[in-house]
C-alpha positions as CSV (number, residue, x, y, z in Angstrom):
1,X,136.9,51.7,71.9
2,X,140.3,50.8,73.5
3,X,142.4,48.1,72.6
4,X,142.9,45.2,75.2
5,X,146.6,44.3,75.2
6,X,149.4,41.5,76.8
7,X,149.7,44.0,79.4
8,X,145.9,43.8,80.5
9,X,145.7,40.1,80.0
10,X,148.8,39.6,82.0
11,X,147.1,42.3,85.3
12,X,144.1,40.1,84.6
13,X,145.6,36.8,85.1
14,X,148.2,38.2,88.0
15,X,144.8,39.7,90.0
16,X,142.7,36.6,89.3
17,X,145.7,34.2,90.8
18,X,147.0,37.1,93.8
19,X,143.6,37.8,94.2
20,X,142.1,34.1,94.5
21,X,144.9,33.0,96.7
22,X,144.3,35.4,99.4
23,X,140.5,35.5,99.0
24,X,141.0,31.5,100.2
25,X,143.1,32.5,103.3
26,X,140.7,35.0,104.4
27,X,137.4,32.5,103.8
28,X,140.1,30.1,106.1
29,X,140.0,32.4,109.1
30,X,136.6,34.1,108.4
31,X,134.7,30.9,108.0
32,X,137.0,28.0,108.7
33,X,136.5,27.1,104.7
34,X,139.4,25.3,102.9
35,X,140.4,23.6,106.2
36,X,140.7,26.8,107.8
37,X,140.0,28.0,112.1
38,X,137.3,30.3,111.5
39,X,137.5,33.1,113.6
40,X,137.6,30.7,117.1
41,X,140.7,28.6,115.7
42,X,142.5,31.4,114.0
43,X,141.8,33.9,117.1
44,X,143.3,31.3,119.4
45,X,146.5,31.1,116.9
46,X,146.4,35.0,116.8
47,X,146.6,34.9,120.7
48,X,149.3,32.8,120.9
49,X,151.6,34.8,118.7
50,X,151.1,38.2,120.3
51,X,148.3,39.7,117.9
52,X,145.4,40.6,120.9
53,X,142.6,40.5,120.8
54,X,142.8,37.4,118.7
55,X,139.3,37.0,117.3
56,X,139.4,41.0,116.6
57,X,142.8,40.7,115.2
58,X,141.1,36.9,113.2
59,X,138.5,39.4,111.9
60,X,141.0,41.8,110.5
61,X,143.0,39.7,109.1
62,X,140.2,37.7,107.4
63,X,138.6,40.6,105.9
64,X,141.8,41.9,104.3
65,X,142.5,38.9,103.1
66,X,139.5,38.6,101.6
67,X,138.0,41.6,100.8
68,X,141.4,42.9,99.7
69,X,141.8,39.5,97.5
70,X,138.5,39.8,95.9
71,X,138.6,43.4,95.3
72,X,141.8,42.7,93.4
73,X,140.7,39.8,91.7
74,X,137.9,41.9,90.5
75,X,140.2,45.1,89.8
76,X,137.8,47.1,91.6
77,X,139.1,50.0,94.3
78,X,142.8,48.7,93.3
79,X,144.5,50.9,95.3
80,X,143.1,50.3,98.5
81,X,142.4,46.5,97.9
82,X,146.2,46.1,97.2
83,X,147.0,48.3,100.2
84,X,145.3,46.5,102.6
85,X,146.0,43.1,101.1
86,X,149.6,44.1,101.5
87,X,149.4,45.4,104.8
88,X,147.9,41.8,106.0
89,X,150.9,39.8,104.7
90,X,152.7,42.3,106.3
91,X,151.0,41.3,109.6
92,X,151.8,37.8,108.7
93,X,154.9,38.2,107.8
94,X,156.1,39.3,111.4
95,X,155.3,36.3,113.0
96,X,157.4,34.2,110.3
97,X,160.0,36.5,110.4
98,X,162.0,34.3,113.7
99,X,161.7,31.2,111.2
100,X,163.7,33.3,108.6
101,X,163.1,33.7,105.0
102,X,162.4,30.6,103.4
103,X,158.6,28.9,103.4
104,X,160.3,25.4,103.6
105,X,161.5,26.4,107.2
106,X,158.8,28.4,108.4
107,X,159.6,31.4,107.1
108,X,157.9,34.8,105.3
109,X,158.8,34.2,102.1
110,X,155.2,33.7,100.5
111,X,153.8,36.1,102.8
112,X,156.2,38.4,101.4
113,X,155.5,37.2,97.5
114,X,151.7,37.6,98.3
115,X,152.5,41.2,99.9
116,X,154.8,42.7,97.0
117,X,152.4,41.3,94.4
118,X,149.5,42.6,96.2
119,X,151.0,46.4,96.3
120,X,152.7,45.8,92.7
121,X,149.4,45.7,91.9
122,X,147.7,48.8,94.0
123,X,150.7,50.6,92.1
124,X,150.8,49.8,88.5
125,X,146.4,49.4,88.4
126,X,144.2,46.7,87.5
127,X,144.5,47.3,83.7
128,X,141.4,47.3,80.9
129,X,139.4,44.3,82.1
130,X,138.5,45.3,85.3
131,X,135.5,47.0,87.4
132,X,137.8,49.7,88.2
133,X,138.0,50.8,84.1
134,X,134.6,50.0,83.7
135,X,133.5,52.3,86.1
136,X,136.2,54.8,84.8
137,X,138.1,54.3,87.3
138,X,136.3,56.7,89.9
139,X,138.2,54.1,92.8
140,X,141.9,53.8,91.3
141,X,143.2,57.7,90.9
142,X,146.6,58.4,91.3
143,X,146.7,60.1,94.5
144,X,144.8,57.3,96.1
145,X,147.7,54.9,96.2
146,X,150.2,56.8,98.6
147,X,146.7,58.2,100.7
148,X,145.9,54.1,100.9
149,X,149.3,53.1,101.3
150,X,150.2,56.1,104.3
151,X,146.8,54.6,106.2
152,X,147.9,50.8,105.7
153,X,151.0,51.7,106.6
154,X,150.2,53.8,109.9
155,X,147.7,50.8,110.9
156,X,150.1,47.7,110.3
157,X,153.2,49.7,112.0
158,X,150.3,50.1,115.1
159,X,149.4,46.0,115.2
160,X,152.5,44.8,114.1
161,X,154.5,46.7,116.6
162,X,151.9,46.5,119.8
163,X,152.7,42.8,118.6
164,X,156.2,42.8,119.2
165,X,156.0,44.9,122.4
166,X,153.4,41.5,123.9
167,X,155.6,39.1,122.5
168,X,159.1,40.9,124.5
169,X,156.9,41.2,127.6
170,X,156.3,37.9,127.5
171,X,160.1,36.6,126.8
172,X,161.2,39.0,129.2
173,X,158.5,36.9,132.0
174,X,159.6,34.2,131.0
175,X,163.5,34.6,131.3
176,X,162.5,36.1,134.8
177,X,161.0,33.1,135.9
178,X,163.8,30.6,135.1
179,X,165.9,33.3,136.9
180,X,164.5,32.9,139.5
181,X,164.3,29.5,139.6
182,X,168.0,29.2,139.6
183,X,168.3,31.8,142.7
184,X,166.0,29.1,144.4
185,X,168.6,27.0,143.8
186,X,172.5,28.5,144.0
187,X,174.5,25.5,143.1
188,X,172.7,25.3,139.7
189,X,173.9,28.6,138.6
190,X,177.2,27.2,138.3
């Protein structure tokens, strides 16, 4: 029998917190729970900020909050759990990312501290107590870290940046417009 250390005690309690706290946010836009949107409120929000479809992009967001939350909190299929919990702050870090880094204005700072912890853990494994060892790990091998961290990667770089592309179209309209606003009128130009 193997000893259980600090070290697993300390990936127990850093899964169970990581875990819990983006479990919540996914319930939030899954099921409107915890004073969430559900998938109508948090589709519309996803809209608005350049993630299309919204309810799709609601759904995927939800479920790798959640199911990427859980599965860490549980330390079962670590690598990918992490991955993919990782991959959706990364998604919500671009739309924080104009408010700059700090939460207090707006910014992806915890989205970021949710994201590094989340892949810290896909890294270093869920430790002892966990699903994951007591299925012998037969989900958490080594060479399924950079396999579930190349096809998170791929995926958010898709979304994130078919995100950015929407939202410059729709600066880009909008500075046309006012343009021409002013050609309607020549002496406001000045």
């Amino acid at each position: 029998m193997t000893c259980i250390d600090r070290r697993d005690v300390g990936l127990l309690l850093l899964r169970l917190g990581t875990g819990g706290v983006l479990a919540a946010h996914g319930a939030q836009k899954l099921f409107g729970w915890f004073g969430g949107g559900g998938i109508e409120g948090t589709g519309q929000f996803m809209e608005s900020v350049g993630y299309q479809p919204g309810r799709v992009s609601a759904r995927a967001a939800g479920l790798a909050e959640a199911g990427g939350g859980t599965l860490l909190a549980l330390g079962f299929a670590t690598p990918a759990a992490g991955a993919a919990a990782a991959g959706a702050m990364a998604g919500a870090a671009a739309v924080h990312v104009p408010n700059g880094f700090f939460a207090m204005s707006g910014g992806y700072e915890y989205a970021a501290t949710l994201g590094l912890t989340a892949a810290s853990l896909a890294v270093t494994g869920p430790g002892r107590l966990s699903v994951d060892a007591l299925f012998g790990h037969a989900v958490n091998r080594d060479w399924m870290v950079p396999a579930a961290f190349a096809a998170t990667a791929a995926a958010t770089a898709l979304v994130v940046g078919a995100q950015n592309q929407r939202l410059r179209k729709k600066e880009e309209r909008a500075e046309g417009e006012q343009d021409a606003l002013f050609e309607e009128y020549p002496s406001l130009r000045e």
